[in-house]
C-alpha positions as CSV (number, residue, x, y, z in Angstrom):
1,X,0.0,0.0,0.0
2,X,1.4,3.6,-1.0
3,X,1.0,5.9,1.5
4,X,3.6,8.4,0.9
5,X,1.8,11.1,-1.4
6,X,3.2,13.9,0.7
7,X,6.3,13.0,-1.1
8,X,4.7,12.1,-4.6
9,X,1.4,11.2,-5.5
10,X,0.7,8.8,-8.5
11,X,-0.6,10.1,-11.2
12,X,-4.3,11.2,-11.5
13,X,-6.0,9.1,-14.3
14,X,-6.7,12.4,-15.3
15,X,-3.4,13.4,-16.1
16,X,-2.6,10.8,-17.6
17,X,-5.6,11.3,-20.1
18,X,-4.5,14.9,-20.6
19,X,-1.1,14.0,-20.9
20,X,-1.4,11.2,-23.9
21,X,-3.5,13.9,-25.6
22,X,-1.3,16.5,-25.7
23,X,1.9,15.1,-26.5
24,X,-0.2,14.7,-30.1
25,X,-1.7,18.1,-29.8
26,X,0.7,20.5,-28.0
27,X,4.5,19.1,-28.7
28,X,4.9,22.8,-30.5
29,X,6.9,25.7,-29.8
30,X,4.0,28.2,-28.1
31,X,6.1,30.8,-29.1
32,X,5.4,30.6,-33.2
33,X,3.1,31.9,-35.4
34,X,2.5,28.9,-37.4
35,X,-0.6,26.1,-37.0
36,X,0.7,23.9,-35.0
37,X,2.3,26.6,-32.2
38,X,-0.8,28.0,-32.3
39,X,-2.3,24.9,-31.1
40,X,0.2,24.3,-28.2
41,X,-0.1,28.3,-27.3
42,X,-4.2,27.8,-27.1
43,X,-3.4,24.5,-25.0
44,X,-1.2,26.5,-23.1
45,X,-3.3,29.5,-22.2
46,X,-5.8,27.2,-21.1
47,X,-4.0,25.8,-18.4
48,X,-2.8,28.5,-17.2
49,X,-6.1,29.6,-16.9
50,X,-7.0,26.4,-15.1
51,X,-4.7,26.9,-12.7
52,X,-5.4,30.2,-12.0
53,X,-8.6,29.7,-11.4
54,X,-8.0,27.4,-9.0
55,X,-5.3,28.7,-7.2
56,X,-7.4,31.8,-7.1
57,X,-5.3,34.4,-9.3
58,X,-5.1,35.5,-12.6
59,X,-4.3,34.2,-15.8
60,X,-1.3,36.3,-16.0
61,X,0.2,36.3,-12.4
62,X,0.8,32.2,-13.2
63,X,4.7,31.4,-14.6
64,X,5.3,27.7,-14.8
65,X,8.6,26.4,-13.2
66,X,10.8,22.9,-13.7
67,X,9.2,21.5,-9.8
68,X,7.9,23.2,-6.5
69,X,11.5,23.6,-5.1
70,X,12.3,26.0,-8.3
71,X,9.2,27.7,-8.0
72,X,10.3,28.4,-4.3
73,X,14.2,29.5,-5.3
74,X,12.8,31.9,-8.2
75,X,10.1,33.2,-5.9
76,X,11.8,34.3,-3.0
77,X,15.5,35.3,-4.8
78,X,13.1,37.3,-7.4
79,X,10.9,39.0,-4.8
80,X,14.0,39.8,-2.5
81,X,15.9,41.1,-5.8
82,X,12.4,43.5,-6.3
83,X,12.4,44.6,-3.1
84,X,16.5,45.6,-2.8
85,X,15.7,49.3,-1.7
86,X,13.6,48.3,1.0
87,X,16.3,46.5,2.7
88,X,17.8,42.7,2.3
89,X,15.7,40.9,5.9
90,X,14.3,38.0,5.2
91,X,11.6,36.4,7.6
92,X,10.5,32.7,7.6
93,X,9.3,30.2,10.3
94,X,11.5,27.3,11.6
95,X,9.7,24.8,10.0
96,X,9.2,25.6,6.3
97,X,10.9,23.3,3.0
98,X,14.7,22.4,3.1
99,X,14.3,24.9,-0.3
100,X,13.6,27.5,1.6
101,X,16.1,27.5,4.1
102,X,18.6,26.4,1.5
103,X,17.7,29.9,-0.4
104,X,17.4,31.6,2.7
105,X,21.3,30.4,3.2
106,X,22.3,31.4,0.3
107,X,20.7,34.7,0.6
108,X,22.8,35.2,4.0
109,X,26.2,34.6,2.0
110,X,25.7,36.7,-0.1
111,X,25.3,39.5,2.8
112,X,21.0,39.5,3.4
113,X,19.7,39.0,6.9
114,X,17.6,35.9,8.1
115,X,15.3,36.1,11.4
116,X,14.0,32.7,11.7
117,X,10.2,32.3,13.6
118,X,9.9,29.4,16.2
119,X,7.2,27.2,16.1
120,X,4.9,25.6,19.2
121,X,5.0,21.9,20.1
122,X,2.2,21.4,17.0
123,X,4.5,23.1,14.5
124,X,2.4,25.9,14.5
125,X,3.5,29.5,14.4
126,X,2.1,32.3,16.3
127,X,0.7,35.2,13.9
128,X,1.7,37.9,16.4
129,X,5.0,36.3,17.1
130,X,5.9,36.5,13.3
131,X,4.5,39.7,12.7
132,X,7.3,40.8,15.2
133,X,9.8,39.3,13.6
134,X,9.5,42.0,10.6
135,X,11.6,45.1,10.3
136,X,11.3,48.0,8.4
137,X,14.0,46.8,5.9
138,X,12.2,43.5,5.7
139,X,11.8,42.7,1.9
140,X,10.5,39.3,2.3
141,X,8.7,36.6,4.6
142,X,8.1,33.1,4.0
143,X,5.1,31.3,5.4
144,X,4.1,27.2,4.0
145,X,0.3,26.6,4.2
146,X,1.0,23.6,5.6
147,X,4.1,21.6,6.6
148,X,5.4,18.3,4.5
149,X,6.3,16.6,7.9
150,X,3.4,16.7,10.5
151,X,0.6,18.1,8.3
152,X,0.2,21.3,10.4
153,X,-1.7,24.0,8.9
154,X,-0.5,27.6,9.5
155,X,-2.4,30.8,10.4
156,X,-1.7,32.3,6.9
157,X,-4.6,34.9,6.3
158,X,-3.9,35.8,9.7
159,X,-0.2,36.0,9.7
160,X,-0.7,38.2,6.3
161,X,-3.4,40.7,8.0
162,X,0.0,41.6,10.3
163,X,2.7,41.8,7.9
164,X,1.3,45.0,6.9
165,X,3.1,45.7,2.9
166,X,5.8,43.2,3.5
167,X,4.9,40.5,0.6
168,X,4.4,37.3,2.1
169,X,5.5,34.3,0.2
170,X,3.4,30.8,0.8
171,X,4.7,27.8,0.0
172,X,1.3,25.9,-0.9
173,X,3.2,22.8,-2.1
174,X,1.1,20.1,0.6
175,X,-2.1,21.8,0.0
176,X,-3.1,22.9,-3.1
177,X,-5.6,20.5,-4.6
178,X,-6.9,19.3,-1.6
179,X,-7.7,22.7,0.3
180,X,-8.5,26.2,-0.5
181,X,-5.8,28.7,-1.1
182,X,-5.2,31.3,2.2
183,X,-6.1,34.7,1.7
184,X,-3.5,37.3,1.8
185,X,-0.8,36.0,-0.3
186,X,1.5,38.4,-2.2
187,X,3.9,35.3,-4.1
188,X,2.3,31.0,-4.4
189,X,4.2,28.0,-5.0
190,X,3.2,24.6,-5.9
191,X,4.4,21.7,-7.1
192,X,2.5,19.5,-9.6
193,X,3.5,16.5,-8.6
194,X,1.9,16.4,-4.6
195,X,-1.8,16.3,-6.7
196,X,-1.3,13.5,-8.8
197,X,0.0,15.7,-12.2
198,X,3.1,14.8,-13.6
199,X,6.9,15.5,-12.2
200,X,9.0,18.5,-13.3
201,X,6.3,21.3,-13.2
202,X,6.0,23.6,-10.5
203,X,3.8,27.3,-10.2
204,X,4.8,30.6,-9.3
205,X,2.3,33.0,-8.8
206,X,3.3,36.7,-8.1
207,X,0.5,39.2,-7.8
208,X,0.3,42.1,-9.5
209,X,2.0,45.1,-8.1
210,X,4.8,42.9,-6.3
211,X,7.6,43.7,-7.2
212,X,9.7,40.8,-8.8
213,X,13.0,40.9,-10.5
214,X,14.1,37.6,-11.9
215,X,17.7,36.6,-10.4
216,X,18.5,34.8,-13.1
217,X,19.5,35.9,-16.8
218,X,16.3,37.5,-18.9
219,X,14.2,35.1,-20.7
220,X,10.8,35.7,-22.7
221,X,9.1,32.9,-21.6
222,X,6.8,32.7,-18.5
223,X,6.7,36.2,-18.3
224,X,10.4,37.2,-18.0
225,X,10.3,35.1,-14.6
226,X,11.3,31.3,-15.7
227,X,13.7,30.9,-18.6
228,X,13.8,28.2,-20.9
229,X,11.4,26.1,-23.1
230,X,8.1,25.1,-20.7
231,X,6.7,21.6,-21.4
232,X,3.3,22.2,-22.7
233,X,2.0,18.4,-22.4
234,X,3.3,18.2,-18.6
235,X,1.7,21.8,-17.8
236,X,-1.9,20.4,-19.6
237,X,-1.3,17.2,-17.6
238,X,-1.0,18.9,-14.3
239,X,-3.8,21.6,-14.7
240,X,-6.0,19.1,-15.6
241,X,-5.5,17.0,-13.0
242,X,-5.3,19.9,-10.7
243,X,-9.0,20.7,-11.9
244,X,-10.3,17.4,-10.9
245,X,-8.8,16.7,-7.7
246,X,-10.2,20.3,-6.6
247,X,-13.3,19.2,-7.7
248,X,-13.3,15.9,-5.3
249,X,-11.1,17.0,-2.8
250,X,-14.5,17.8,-0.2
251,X,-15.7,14.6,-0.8
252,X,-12.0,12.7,-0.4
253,X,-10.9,15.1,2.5
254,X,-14.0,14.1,4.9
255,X,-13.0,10.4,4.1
256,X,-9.4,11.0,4.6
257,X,-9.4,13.0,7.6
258,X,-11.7,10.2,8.8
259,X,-8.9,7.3,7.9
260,X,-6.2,9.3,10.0
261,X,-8.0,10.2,12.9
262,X,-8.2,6.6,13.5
263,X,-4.9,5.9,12.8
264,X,-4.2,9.2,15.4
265,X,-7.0,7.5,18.1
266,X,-5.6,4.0,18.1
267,X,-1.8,3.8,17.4
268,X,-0.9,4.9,20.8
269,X,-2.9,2.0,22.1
270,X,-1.3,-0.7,19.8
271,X,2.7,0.4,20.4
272,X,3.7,1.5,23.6
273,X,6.2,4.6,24.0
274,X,4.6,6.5,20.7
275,X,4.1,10.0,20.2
276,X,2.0,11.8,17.7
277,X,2.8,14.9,16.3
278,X,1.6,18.0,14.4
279,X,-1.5,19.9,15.6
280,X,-4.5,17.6,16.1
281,X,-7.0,19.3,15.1
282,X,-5.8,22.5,12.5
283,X,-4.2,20.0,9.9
284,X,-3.7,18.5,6.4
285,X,-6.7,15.6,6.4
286,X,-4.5,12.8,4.6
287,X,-1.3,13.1,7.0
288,X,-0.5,11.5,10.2
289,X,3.0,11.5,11.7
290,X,4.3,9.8,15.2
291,X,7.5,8.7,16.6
292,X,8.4,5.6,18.5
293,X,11.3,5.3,21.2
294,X,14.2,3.2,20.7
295,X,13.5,2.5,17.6
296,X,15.8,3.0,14.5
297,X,14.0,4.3,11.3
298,X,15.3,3.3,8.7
299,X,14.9,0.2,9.9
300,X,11.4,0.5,10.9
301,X,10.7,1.7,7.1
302,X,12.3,-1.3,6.2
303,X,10.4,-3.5,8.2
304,X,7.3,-1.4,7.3
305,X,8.1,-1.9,3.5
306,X,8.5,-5.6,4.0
307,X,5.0,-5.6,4.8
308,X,3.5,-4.1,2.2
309,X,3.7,-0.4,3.0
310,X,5.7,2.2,1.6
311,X,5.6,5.0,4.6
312,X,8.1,7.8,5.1
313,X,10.2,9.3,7.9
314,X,11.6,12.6,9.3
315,X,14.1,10.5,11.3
316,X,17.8,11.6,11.4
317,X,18.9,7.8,10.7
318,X,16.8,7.8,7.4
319,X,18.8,10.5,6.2
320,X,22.4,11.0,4.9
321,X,23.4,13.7,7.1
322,X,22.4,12.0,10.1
323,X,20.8,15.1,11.8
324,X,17.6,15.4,12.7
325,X,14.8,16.5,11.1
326,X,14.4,20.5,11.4
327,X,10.9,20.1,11.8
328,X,10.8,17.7,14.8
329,X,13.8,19.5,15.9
330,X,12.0,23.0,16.0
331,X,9.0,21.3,17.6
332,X,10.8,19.8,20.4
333,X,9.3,16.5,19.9
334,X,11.0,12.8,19.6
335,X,13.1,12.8,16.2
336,X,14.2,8.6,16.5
337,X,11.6,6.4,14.9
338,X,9.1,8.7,12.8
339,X,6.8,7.8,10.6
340,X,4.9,9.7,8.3
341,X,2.1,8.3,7.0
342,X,0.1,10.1,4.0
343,X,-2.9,8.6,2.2
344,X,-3.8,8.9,-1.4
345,X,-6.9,9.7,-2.7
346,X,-9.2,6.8,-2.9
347,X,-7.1,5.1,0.3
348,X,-9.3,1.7,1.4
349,X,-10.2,1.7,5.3
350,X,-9.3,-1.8,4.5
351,X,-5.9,-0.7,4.1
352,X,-5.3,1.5,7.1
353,X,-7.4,-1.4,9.3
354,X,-4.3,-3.8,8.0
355,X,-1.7,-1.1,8.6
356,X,-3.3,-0.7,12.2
357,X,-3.0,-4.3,12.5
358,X,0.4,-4.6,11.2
359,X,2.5,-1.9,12.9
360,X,2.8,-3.0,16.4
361,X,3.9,-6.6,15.3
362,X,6.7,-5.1,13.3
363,X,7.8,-2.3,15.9
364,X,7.9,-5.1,18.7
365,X,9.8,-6.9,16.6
366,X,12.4,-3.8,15.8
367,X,12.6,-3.6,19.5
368,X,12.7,-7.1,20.9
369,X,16.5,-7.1,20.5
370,X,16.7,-4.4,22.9
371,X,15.4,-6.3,25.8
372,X,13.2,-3.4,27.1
373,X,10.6,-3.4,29.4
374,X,7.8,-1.0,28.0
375,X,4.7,-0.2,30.3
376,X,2.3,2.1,29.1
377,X,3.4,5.6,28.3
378,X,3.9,8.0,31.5
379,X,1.1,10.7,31.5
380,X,3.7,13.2,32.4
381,X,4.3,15.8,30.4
382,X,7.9,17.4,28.9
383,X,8.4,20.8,30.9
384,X,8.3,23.5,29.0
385,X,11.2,24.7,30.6
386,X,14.5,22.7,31.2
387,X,16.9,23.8,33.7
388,X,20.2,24.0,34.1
389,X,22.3,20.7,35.0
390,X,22.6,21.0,39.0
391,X,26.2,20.7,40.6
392,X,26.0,17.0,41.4
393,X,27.7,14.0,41.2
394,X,25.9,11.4,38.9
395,X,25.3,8.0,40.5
396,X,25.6,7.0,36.8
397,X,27.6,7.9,34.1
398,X,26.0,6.1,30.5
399,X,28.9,6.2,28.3
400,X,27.1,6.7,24.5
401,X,30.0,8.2,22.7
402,X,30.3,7.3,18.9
403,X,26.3,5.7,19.0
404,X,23.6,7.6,16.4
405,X,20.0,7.8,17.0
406,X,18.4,5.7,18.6
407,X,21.3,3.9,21.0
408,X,21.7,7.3,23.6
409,X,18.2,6.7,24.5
410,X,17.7,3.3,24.5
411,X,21.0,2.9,27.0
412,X,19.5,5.4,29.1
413,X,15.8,3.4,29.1
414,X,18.3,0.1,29.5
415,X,20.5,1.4,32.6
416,X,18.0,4.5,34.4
417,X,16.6,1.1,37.0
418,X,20.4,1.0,38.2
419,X,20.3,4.1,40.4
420,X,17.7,4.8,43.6
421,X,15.0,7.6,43.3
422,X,15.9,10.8,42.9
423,X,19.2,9.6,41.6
424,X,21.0,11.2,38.4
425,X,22.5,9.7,35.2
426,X,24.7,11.8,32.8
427,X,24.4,10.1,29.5
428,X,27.6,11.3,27.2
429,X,26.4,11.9,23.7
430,X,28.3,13.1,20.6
431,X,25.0,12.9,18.4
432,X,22.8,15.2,17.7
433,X,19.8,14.3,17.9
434,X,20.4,12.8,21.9
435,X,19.8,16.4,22.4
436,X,16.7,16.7,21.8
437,X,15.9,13.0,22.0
438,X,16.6,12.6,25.7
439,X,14.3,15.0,26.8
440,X,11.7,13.7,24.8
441,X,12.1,10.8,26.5
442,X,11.9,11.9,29.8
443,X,8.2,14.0,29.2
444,X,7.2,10.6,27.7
445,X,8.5,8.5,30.9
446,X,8.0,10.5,33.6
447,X,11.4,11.4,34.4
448,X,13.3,14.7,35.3
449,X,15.4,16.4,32.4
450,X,18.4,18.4,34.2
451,X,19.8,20.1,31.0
452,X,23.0,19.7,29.1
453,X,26.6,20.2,30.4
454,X,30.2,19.9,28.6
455,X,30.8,15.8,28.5
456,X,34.3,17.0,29.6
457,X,33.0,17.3,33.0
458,X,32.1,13.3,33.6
459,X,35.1,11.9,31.8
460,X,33.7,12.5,28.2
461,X,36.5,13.8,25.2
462,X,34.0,15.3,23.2
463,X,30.0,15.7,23.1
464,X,28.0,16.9,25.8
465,X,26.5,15.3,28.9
466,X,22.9,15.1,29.1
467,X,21.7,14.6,32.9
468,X,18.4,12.8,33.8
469,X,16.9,12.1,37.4
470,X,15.4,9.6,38.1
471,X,11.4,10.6,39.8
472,X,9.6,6.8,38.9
């Protein structure tokens, strides 16, 4: 069972249809004069006025891109090049696209400023909060609808009644299709392939009267924004499919959202230690993400895979770097064992009823290596504030030098019974993600987070020591 569209969805029958009929139709340059350009220019026009009409813009405010990460590049280099005299600050919240932070990196080399917006424990950001993250020589924030990872919806039309004539950017790639466009948007972004069109065509939409200079050389195409030859067949493809998941997506979203409130209700019943993330009830209605302790993702995709089920994962040991995922990280939730499950349209309860069914035979058996004992999760919540490490001697010192995610935490859940009540571990930790990790895992077992000191102190040559008391 696929149940990874946030990353791609197949394609719509629909666009497929499309497709087929207009690589016979519109495989001419829209540019000439002659028949058969015509015909690919009339093809076209009449997407983009599909997906204008959609997307709620005009005809003309619509440039077609190579894929939603170019759209995003082009979008906020261009509207940061238009807005120069007003000053080179760029805003966007902690949780947004790896493309924009890349941009927003490169934008900071090259001499811009970057105020980044924290998020709450939902992924959620606070309108106020980012409205006072603007400056007056702000020439730019950044604001997704709603995030890839944990399917949280942001305040956008509120957020945008604050920024007051800073343009605000939206990165509309996980929603558009399936919910209606926010109000207040000054530059959109989407990406064909999330709704079922076909790869390699994204949308940038700029409104009229923002000001936009393209930071890469001229081109006549796409309105001076996107240079280079656009695919008409692909662009038919994906505004027609665009069209006719829109016109189903009310029906398919009520069903959906039905599917993963289930999946929300009961996995934390079926696997002990979980945790479910993203805001419960402002969110994308196909995506569900949660996290289980000690468990290693990539292996638990494996596993997961092995079973029928293609699933995906912010985990830091699912990716090359082997950091954690920004999202989680900004969240302050568990990073070790996520799983990202996002349902196509036309999903099968029958389906999720077997993935229900499936999952905590194959995280027990991830686990049962570890020899863990794993009661029901603690009620206890994470403190919202952690403290400094107190001046104590640890009864324990857990010596997790050299070990990725998940190994810190699962020697601390292996060796936290060896010291009395109210006694401390230090757990020594050169990995990222054990710092934020370990205090995850205390809120979710009950047990006191002391905060982070220099592993130096507790016989450690590198890394940081992480100190936990032990309260149950």
């Amino acid at each position: 069972m696929y149940f990874d569209v946030a990353s791609t969805a197949p394609l719509h029958p629909v666009a497929r249809q499309a497709l087929t009929a207009a690589l016979d139709e519109g495989w001419a340059d829209p540019a000439r004069l002659y028949r058969s350009g015509r015909q690919a220019r009339m093809l076209l026009d009449a997407a983009r006025e599909t997906v204008a009409g959609v997307l709620g813009a005009r005809p003309d405010e619509i440039a077609f891109t190579a894929s939603g990460t170019q759209a995003v590049q082009l979008g906020v280099l261009g509207a940061l090049a238009g807005h120069r005299r007003r000053g080179g600050h760029l805003v966007h919240s902690a949780v947004e696209h790896s493309s924009v932070l890349h941009t927003a990196e490169r934008h900071e080399a090259a001499g811009g400023s970057v105020s980044v917006v924290p998020v709450d424990r939902h992924g959620r950001v606070a309108p106020e909060e980012f409205a006072a993250a603007l400056r007056p020589d702000t020439a730019l924030a950044v604001l997704q609808s709603a995030n890839h990872e944990v399917g949280t919806v942001q305040p956008v039309a509120e957020t945008a009644g604050l920024c007051g004539d800073v343009p605000l950017l939206v990165d509309a790639a996980q929603s558009a299709g399936r919910l209606d466009v926010p109000a207040g948007w000054s530059l959109l972004t989407a990406s064909a392939h999330k709704w079922g069109g076909p790869a390699g065509v994204g949308v940038l939409a700029v409104r009229k009267g923002v000001r936009y200079a393209s930071p890469l050389p001229a081109d006549e195409r796409e309105g001076g924004r996107v240079p280079g030859y656009v695919n008409v067949p692909a662009i038919v493809a994906a505004a027609a499919s665009l069209r006719a998941v829109r016109a189903e997506a009310d029906r398919e979203n009520a069903r959906l959202h039905a599917l993963v409130e289930r999946i929300r209700a009961r996995v934390p019943g079926l696997v002990p230690e979980v945790e479910v993330v993203g805001d419960p009830v402002r969110r994308l209605p196909h995506l569900v993400t949660f996290s289980c302790l000690y468990v290693d993702g990539e292996v638990l995709l494996t596993e997961l895979d092995r079973a029928g089920f293609a699933v995906s994962s912010g985990s830091s040991c699912t990716s090359s770097t082997l950091t954690p995922s920004h999202v989680l990280a900004a969240m302050g939730v568990l990073t070790e064992g996520n799983v990202r499950v996002s349902l196509p349209f036309g999903a099968a309860e029958a389906d999720v009823e077997r993935f229900l069914t499936v999952l905590p035979d194959v995280v027990a058996r991830v686990r049962a290596p570890l020899g863990l004992d794993l009661p029901a999760p603690a009620a206890a919540a994470r403190p919202e504030e952690e403290t400094r490490p107190e001046e104590e001697t640890p009864a324990l010192v857990v010596d997790a030098l050299g070990k990725r995610c998940p190994l810190p935490v699962i020697e601390l859940a292996r060796r936290i019974g060896e010291v009395p009540p109210g006694g401390t571990v230090a757990v020594l930790a050169d990995d990222e993600a054990a710092r934020l990790d370990i205090p995850a895992w205390c809120g979710m077992r009950g047990q006191e987070y002391l905060g982070e000191a220099p592993a130096a102190g507790y016989g450690g040559d590198r890394g940081s020591a992480y100190l936990v008391r032990r309260t149950a």
